[in-house]
N, C-alpha and C positions, 0 to 999 in steps of 0.2 A: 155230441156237440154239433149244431146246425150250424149253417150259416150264418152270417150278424143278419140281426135287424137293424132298421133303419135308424141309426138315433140311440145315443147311449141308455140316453133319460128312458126311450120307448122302452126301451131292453129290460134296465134295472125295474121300472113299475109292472113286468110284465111277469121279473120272477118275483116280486114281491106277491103279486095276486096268485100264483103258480103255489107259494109257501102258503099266504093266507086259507086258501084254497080246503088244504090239508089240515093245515093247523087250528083251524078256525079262529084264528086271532090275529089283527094286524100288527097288533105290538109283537107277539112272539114272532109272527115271521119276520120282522126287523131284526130281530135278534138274533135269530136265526140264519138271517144268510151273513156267510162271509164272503162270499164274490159273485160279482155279477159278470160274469163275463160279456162283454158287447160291444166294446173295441175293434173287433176280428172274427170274433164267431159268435154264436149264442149256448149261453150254457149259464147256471149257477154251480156253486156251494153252499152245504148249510150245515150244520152243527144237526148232530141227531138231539132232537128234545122230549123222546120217546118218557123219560121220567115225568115231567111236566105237564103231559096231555092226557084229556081225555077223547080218542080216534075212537072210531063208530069200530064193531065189531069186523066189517069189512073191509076194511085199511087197518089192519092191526100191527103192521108194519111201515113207517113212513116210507122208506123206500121202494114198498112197491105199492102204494101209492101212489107214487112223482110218476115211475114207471109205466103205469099204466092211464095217464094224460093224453089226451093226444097233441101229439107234436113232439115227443120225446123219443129220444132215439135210444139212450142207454143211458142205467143208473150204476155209479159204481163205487163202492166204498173209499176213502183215503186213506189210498195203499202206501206203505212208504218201499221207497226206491231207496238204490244203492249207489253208490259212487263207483264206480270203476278205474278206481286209480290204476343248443351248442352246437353237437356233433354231430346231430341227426341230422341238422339240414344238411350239410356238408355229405352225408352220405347218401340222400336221396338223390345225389348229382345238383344240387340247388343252392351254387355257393351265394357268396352276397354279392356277385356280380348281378344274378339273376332278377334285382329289384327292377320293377320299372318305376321305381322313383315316387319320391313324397304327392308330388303333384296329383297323380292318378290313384296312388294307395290312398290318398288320404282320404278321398269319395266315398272308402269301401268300411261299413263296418261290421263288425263282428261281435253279437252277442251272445254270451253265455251262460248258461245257466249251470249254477255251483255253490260252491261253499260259501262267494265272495270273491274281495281282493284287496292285494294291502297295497293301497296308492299312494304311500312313500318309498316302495320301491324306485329302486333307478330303473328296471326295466320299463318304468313307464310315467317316465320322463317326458317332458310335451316339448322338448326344445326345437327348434325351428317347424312348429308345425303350429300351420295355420288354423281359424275357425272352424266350426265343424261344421260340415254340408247343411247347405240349406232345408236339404232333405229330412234332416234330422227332428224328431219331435218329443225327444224324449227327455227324463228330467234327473236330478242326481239328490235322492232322498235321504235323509239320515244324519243324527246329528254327527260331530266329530266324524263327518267323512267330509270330501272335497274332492270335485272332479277337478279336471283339466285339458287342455287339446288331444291328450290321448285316453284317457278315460272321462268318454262323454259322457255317460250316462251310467247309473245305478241306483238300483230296489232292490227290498228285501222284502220277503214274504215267511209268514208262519200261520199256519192256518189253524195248527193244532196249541201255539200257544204253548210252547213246551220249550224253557230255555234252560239251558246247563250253566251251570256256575262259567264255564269256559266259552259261553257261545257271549258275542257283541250287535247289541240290537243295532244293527245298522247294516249297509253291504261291505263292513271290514270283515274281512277272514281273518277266524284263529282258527281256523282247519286245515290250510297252507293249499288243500287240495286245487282251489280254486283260480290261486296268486300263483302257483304253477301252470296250470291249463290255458291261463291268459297269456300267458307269456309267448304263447303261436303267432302274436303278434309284437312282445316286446323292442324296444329300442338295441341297440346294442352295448354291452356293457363290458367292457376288458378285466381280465384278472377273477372274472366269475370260478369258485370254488368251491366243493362243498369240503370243510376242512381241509385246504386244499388238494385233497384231489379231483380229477378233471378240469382243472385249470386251463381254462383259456377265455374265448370272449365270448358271452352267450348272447344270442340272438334270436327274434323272431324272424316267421318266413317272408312278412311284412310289415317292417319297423314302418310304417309312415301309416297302417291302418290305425282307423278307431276301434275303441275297447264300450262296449257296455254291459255290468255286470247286474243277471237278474238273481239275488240271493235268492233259492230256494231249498239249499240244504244246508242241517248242523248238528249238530252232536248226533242229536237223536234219528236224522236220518232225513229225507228228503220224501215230501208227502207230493201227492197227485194233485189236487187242487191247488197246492202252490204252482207247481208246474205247468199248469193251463193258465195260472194267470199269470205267469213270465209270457207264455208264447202267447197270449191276447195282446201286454204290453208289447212284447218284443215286437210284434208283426204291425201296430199301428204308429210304433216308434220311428220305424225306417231302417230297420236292422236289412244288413243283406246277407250276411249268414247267420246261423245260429248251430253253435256248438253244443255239442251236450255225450258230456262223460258222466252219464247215467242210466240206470235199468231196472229192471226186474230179472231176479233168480227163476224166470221163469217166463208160459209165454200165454198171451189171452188174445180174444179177438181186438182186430184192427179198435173200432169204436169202443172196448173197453178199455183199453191201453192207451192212458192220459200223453203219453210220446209220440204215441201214432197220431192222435186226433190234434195236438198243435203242428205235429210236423205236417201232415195234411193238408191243414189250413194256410202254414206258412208257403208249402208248394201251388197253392191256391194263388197265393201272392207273388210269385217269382222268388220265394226265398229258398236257400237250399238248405236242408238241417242234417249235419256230418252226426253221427252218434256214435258212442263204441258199444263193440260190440259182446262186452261182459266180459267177465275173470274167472265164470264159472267153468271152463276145460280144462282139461282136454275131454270133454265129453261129447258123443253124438246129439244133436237136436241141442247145446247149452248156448247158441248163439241168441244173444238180446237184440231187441231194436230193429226185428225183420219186418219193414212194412217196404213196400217196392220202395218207393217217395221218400224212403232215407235214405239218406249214402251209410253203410255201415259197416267199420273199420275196425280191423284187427291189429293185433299188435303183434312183432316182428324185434328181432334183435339188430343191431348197430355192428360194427367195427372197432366193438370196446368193452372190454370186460372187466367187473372187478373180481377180483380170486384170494384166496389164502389159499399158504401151502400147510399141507399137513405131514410130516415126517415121521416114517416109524423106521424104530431103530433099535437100540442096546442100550440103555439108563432111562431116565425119568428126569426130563426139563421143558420148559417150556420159554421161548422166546416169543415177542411181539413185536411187529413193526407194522408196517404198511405190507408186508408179510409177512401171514404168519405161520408159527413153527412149531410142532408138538413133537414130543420125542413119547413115546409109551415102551414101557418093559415087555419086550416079547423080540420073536428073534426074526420080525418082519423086517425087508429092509427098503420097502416101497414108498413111492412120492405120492401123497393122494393130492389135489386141489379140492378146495373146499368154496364156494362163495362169499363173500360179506364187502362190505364198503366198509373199510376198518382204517380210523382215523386215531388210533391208540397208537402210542410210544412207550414202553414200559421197560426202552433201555435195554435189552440185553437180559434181563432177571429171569432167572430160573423159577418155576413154580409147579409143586404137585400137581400130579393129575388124581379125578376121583369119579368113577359113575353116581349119575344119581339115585341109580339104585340104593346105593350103599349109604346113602346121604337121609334115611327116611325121615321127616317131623312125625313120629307116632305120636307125639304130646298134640298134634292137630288132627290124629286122625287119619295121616298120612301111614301107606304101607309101601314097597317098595316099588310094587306095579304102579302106582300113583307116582313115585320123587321120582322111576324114571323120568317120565316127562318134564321134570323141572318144574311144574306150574306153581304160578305164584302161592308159597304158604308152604309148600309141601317138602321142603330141605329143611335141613338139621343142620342149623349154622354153626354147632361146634363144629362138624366135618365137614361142613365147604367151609370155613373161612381162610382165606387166601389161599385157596386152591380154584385149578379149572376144571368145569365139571363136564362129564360128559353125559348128553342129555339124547334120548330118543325123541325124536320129534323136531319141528320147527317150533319154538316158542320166543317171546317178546324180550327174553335176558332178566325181564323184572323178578323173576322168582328164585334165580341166582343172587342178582345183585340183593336183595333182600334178606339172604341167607350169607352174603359180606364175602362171598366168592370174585376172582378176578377174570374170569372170562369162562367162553364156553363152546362148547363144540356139538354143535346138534347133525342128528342122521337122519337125515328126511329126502327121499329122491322125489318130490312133488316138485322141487326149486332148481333147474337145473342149468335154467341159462340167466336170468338177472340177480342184481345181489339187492342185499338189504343195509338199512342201518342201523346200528343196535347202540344201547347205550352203554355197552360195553367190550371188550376185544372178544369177537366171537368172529363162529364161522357155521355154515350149513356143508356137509360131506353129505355122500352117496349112503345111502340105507345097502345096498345091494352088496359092492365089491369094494366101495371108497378107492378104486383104481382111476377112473374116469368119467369124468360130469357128462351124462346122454344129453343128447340134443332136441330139442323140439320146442313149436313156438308156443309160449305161454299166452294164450289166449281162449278165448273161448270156437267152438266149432258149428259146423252145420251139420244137416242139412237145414234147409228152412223150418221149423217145424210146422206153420201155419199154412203156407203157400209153396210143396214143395219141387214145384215149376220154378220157382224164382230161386236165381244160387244165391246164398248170403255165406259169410260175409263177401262184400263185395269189394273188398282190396286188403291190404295191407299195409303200416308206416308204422316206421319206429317209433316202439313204445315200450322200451328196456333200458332201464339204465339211463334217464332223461337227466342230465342237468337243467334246474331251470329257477325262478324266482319262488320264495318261499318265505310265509307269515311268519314273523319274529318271533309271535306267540304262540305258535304252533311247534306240538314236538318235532325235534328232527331225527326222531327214529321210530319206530313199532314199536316202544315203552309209550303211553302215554303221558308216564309222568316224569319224563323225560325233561329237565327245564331248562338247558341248552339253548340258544335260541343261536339260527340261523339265517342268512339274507336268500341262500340258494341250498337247492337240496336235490341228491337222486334219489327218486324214486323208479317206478316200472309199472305197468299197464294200458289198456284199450283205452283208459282215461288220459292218458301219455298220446297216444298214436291219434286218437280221433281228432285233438287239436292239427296236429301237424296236417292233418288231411281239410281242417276249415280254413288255417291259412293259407294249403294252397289253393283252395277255394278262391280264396280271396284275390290271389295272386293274378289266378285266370281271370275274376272280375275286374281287377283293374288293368290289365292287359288287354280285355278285349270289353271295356263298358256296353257296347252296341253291339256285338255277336251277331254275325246272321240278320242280321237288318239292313234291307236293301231298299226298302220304302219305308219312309217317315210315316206313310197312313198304318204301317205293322208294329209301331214303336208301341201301343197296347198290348198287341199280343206275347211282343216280348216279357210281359208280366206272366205270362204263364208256362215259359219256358223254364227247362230243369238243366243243365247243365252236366248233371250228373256224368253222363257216358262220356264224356269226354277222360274223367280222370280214370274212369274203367279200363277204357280202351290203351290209355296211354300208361302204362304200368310196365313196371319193370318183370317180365318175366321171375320167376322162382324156380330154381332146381327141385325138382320133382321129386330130388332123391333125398331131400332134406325133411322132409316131412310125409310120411306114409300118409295123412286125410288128403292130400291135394289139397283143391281147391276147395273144400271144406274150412282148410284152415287159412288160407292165405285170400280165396276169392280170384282176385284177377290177377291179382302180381302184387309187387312192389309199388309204391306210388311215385310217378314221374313227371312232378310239375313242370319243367320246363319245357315235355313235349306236350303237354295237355293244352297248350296257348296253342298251337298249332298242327290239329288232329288228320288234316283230310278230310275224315268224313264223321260225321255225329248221328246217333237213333235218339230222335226226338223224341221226350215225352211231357204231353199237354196233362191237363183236367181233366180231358175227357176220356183218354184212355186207360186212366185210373178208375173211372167210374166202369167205363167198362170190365177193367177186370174185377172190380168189389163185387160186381154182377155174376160173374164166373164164380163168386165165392160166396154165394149164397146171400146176398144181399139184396132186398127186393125193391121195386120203384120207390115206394112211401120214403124209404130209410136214406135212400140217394137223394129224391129232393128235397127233404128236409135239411141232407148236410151240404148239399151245395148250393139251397137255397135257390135252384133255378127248374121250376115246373116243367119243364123241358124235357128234364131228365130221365130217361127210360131204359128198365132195362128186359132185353129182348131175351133172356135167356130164361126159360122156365122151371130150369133145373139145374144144378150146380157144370160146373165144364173147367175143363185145364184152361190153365194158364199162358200157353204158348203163343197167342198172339199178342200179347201186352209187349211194346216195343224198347224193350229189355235188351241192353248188348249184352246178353250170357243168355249161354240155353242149356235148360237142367233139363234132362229127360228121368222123371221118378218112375221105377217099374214095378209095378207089385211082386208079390213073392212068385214065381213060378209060369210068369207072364210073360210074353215075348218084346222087345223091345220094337216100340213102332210112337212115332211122333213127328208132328207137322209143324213147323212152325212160318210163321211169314213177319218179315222186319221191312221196314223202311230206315235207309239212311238219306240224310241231308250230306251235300254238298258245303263245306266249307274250306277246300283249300282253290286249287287253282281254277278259272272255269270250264279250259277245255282239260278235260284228265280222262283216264282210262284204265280203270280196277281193276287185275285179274286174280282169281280163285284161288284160293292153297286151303287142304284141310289137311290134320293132322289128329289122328287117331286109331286104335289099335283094330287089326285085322279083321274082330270077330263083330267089330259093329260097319255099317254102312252108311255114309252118308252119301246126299243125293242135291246139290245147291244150283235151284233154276231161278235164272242166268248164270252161268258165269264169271259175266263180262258187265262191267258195270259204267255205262259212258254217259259222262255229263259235257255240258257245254255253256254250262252260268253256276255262277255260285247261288248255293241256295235252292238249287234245284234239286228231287227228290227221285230218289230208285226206289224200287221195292223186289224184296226176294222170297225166296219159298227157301226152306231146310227140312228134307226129309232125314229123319233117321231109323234104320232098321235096323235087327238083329234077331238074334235066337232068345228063345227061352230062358230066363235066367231065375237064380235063386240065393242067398244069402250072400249078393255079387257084390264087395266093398269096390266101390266107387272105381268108375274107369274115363279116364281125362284123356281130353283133345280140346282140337282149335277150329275155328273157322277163319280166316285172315283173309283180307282183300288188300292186293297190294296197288300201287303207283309210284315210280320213282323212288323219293326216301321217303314216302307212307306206305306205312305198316298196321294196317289197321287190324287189331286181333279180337275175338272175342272168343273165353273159352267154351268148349261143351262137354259139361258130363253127364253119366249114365250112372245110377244106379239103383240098389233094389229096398222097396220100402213094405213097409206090413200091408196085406192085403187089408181095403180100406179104409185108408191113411193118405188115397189120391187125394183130396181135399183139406190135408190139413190133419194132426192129432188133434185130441181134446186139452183144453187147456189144462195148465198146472204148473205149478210151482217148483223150484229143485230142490225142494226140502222133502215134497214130495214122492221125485223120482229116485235121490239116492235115499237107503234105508241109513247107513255110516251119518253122523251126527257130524257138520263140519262146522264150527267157528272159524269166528275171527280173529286174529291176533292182534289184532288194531283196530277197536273196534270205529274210532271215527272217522279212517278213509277205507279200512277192507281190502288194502293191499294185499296181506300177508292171511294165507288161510293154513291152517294145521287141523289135522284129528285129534278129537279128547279120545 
């Protein structure tokens, strides 16, 4: 996707003749495309018409066809993407003191691309908030929806035309995914509960922001071509961030990854787009959404747990409450905790226990290796009925409750720090010892796999255990036929945390509108500033000891908005130092001026090269196998705390690597004024070395400015990137969904 042409109308006749072209028909290629993108950048969609034509033996495929145009950068099929599905703010240190108020939040808005959203919610409530920014150009489509001063704008897009009995042609959500993730911004509402537990008042991190929602995902999944034309709409609307808790199970080039190419174009724009960063870990290389130009956020556990207890002891009963209690016949007499969000009361009653082994439906074809697992269909409801079963695996409760059983106890040690909710009294234990829940952050990990100079993810917020606003017609548990209906809901994941990281996005945009603007004649340039490093820099440290990937799995810390308004010092990055690094990445002139649309464009590098001087606050040094560690890098920071200040040195890292940081000293004397430094790092030889962490920090007064650096060892190469693919590909283990319309919850069949 290149840059816009001039002129929508140009744009759209421009891919009609581009389809015609191929097709050799003007009516088919009318038919044929579904978006023109030229709003914000240049690009179409079209529907493959490969049955209907007859193509010259030469173009025997229309795709490479298009492909082979000139001026085409890259053709990509319509992949579908996945979803990455209160108290958090309060634990990021960002109480509701920390607003800077309607006036200035209201300026800012925030659009997202998702499920939808259900705009009778109280969360998003318009009361005392004024019109929307004049900046605003966007519209509120669909019938039986209705914006208002908080939800200014919403579309919806389907490009495949594929609607489920459960999906609402409009930008309402019945997938709840969506009416949760907005809520980064919701009002605040007292008494918020999910069956009342976690009861208190939930809150966004900027109640006085705007909400615009671009539908581009539903039942069936969320397609690529919708999503390029969210971010055409979204970037000519006047959005200033754009959110997106979605991905690929896998990782492709920059320009064939429809995430990378709007986020791109939005950074183009001064826009920043926060992503998460997938649910596929704890695996090496499972991190989604690594293009530099995203902020991309992992998810982190809170100050809140839900738990059931499990009891073993001497008889056979079972109690439920908001704790729960199993007693099994054996001469155990240990406490296990188990997880769930369990909103069941069942009184005190006693009830058999039963494996599902022992429970097989052979009349379905079921055997006992099968009813282990519970899966729906596979019990023998004369022997679950009114008994709890105990199930190997994580599953959704529906294949219990189907076979007229009362609850269940599943053993799966995948699940071990957020709960779930089931549609009925259950709980998730330890597969291993059922002694003690392990610890570690559910999220997905690095290294980068495409650029593995650059560290991803690049921070962390809570995204465990979220209370927050939830579609009425959406299940409120991992059953989808679940038909409950709920105002607020916990759920957990990267889809959870990467909100909390656009509101504080936001936070900082309306706290500091004009950043770094010291001349009115710069008030331009400001459109191509990224923000980014600032919330990098400003993160809360992570105990090291809590997580064996490091910075793999956390990035740069904790996210800490309220010191990100006030950094010290920030590493700038424009348009063009992104071009320059695409060029390091094997990207050649043609493909750079075509996507930024400015002839100008050039890249000096004749051959692929590291990463290291792309003005990145994190420095990854990647060492191949058996290679000695040695890397240059050079950063410039901007000046934005006091004018006269004075930075000194500190690094922090282990004996057997060397760093070497010239200057020192780093003295300003105006805001806005810019240093630059060199970091050497040295070391010995190394070999199948898992990841070894440290810091580079420049102090002043109470600035702390950190940025981490790690080492470690990657396949010989693989300096440039793995080949793409998908993680259906890299694990051989078959993993589904348990839910299949948000993909919170995963288990082994």
């Amino acid at each position: 996707m290149g840059d816009k042409l001039q002129g929508e109308f140009f744009a759209a006749s421009s891919h009609h003749s581009m389809l015609e072209s191929v097709l050799g028909s003007a009516s088919t290629a009318k038919e044929s495309l579904l978006y023109s993108y030229g709003k914000s950048f240049n690009g179409f969609a079209a529907n493959k018409m490969m049955k209907k034509l007859k193509i010259s033996q030469v173009c025997v495929k229309l795709l490479k066809c298009i492909a082979e145009m000139e001026g085409v950068i890259s053709v990509l099929p319509n992949h579908r993407l996945n979803l990455h599905t209160t108290r958090s703010w309060d634990f990021m240190g960002f109480p509701s003191k920390g607003k800077v108020g309607s006036p200035q939040e209201g300026d800012v808005i925030i659009g997202l691309l998702d499920t939808g959203i259900w705009p009778e919610s109280d969360s998003f409530n318009d009361e005392g908030l004024g019109s929307p920014p004049s900046k605003w150009k966007g519209k509120c489509q669909g019938a039986n929806f209705t914006c208002n001063n908080k939800i200014i704008g919403a579309r919806y897009y389907n490009s495949e035309g594929d609607y489920d009995i459960t999906d609402i042609k409009s930008p309402r959500d019945s997938e709840g995914h969506g009416t949760h993730t907005s809520s980064t911004a919701a009002r605040e509402v007292a008494g918020a509960s999910y069956f009342g537990l976690a009861k208190r008042t939930a809150r966004g991190g900027v109640p006085g922001a705007r909400i615009a929602m671009y539908k581009v995902c539903w039942s069936s999944g969320c397609y690529s071509a919708d999503d390029l034309a969210a971010f055409d709409d979204a970037i000519a609307d006047g959005i200033d961030i754009i959110s997106v808790s979605i991905g690929f199970d896998g990782f492709s080039p920059y320009f064939e990854d429809p995430l990378a190419i709007g986020s791109f174009h939005a950074m183009k724009n001064g826009i920043l787009t926060s992503a998460s960063a997938g649910n596929s870990g704890p695996f090496p290389l499972s991190v989604a959404n690594h293009a530099p130009w995203i902020l991309t956020v992992a998810a982190s556990t809170i100050d809140r747990k839900f738990v059931a207890q499990v009891v073993f002891g001497n008889g056979q009963a079972f109690t439920v409450s908001f704790w729960l209690k199993v007693i099994f016949t054996n001469s155990l007499n240990d406490l296990m905790k188990g997880l769930s969000i369990n909103i069941f009361n069942l009184n005190g009653t006693s009830f058999p226990l039963i494996w599902g082994g022992d429970a097989a439906n052979y009349s379905a074809g079921a055997d006992p290796d099968i009813s282990r697992g519970c899966f729906y269909g596979a019990l023998n409801s004369y022997k679950v009925q009114g008994k709890i079963v105990f199930c190997e695996g994580a599953v959704d409760g529906a294949g219990v409750l189907l076979a007229n059983g009362v609850g269940t106890i599943m053993a799966d040690s995948s699940f071990t720090d957020f709960a779930f909710s089931f549609p009925l009294p259950a709980t998730i234990i330890s597969v291993e010892d059922g002694l003690k829940i392990l610890y570690y952050l559910r999220s997905t990990e690095g290294p980068n796999p495409i650029a593995p100079d650059i560290l991803k993810p690049d921070l962390t917020a809570p995204g465990v255990d979220i209370l927050a606003a939830w579609s009425p017609v959406a299940p409120p548990s991992v059953d989808p036929d679940d038909t409950r209906n709920v105002k607020f809901n916990i759920i957990s994941g990267t889809s959870m945390s990467c909100p909390r990281t656009s509101g504080a996005a936001a936070y900082v945009k309306a706290a500091r509108p004009y950043w770094f603007i010291t001349d009115i004649t710069k008030l331009k340039k400001m459109a191509e500033r990224l923000n980014m490093p600032c919330y990098l820099l400003f993160s809360y440290i992570v105990d090291p000891k809590k997580h064996e990937d490091l910075e793999f799995a956390y990035g740069s810390g904790h996210i800490n908005p309220l010191q990100a308004v006030d950094p010290g010092l920030v590493y700038d990055a424009y348009e063009a130092d992104y071009i320059n690094f695409l060029c390091m990445q094997r990207y050649n002139t043609t493909t750079m001026r075509l996507v930024t649309g400015d002839k100008s464009s050039f890249c000096n590098a004749s051959k692929p090269g590291r990463a290291w001087n792309l003005n990145y606050p994190s420095f990854s040094v990647a060492v191949e196998d058996g290679q000695q560690i040695m890397a240059v890098f050079t950063r410039t920071v901007t000046n934005v705390g006091p004018p006269n200040s004075t930075y000194t040195l500190s690094t922090n890292m282990p004996a057997s690597v060397d760093v070497t940081v010239v200057p020192s000293v780093l003295s300003f004397s105006a805001i806005g004024e810019k240093k630059s430094f060199s970091v050497q790092v040295s070391g010995p030889k190394i070999a199948q070395q898992p990841i070894i962490s440290g810091a580079i920090v420049w102090k002043y007064g109470h600035y702390v400015v950190r940025s981490p650096l790690v080492v470690y060892n990657i396949l010989p190469g693989t300096q440039y990137g793995y080949p793409s693919f998908t993680m259906s590909q890299k694990k051989p283990d078959s993993i589904g969904s348990m839910h299949h319309k948000n993909g919170i919850v995963k288990h082994k069949y």
